[in-house]
C-alpha positions in Angstrom: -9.5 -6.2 15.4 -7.0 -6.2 13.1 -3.3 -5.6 12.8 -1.4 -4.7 10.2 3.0 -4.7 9.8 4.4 -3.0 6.7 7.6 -4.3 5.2 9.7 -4.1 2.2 10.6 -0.3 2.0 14.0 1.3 1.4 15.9 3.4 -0.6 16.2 3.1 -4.4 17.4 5.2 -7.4 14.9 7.2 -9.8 13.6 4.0 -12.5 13.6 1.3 -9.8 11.5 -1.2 -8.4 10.0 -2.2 -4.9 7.6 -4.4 -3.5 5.7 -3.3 -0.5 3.9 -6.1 1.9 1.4 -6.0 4.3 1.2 -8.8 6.9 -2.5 -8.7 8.7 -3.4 -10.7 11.9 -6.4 -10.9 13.8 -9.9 -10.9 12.5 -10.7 -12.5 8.9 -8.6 -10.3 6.7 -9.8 -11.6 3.9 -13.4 -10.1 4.2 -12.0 -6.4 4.3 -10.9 -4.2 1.4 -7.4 -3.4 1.5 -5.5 -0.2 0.5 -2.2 1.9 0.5 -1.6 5.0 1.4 1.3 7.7 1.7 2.5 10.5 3.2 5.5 12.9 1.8 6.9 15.7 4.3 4.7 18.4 5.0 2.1 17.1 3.1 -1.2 15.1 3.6 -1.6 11.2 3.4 -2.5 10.5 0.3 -4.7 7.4 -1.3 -2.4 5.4 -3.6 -4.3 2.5 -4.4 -7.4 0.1 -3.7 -8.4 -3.6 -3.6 -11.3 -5.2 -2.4 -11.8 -8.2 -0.6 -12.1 -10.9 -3.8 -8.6 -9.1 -5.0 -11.3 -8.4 -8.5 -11.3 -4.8 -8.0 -8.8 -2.1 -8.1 -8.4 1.3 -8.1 -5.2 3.7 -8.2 -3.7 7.7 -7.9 -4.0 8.7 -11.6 -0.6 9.5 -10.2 0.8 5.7 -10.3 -1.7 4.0 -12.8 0.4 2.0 -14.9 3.4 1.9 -12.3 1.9 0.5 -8.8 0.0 -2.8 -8.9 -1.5 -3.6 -5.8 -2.5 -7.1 -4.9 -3.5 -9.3 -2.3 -2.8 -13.4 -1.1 -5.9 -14.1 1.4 -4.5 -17.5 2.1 -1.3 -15.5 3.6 -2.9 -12.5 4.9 -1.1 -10.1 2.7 -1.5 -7.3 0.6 1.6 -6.5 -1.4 2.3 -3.0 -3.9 4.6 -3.8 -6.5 6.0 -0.3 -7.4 8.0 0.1 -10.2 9.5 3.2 -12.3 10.0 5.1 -9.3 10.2 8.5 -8.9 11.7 11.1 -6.3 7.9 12.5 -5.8 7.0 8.8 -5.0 9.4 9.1 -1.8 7.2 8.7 1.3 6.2 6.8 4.5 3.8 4.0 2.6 0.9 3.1 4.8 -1.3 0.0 4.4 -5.1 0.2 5.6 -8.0 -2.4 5.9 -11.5 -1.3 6.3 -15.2 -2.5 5.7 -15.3 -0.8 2.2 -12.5 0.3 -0.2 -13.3 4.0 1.2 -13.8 3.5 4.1 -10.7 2.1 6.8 -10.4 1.5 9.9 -7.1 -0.6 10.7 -3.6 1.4 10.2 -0.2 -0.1 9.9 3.0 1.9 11.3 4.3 2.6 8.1 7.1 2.2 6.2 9.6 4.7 4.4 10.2 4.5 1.0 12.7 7.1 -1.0 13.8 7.6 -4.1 16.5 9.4 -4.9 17.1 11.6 -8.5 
């Protein structure tokens, strides 16, 4: 089992930065594939971005390629999403995930809400 805790969202202005972290406890984080997710109002969750277990691979949104960078610290447990240029249409609850495969995850965190305002 593992757990998962969100922090680092808020409100910013359109062109702003934040940094998203994901705390993990439990089970040896560093063996699954990490990810972020989001979901706007009335809308789907959506992938965001990908990173295996090494922290080697990623994948992104064509949305947020050259914006997001997602990373990871397996001697801390974390996986972080340094978001930057933001945008009202990147205003969202921002979910990190953990799974076996970077498609395929099975361990949610609560969320947390990040806006952006125009």
């Amino acid at each position: 089992q593992v757990q998962l805790v969100e922090s680092g969202g808020g409100l910013v202005q359109a062109g702003g930065s934040l940094r998203l972290s994901c705390a993990a406890s439990g089970r040896a984080f560093s063996a699954y594939a990490g990810g972020w997710f989001r979901q706007a109002p009335g809308k789907e969750r959506e992938f965001v971005a990908t990173i295996d277990w090494s922290g080697g691979v990623t994948y992104y949104v064509d949305s947020v390629k050259g914006r997001f960078t997602i990373s990871r610290d397996n001697a801390k447990n974390t996986v972080n999403l340094q978001m930057n240029s933001l945008k009202p249409e990147d205003t969202a609850v921002y979910y990190c995930a953990a799974g076996a495969t970077m498609t395929q995850f099975h361990y949610w965190g609560q969320g947390t809400q990040v806006t952006v305002s125009s």
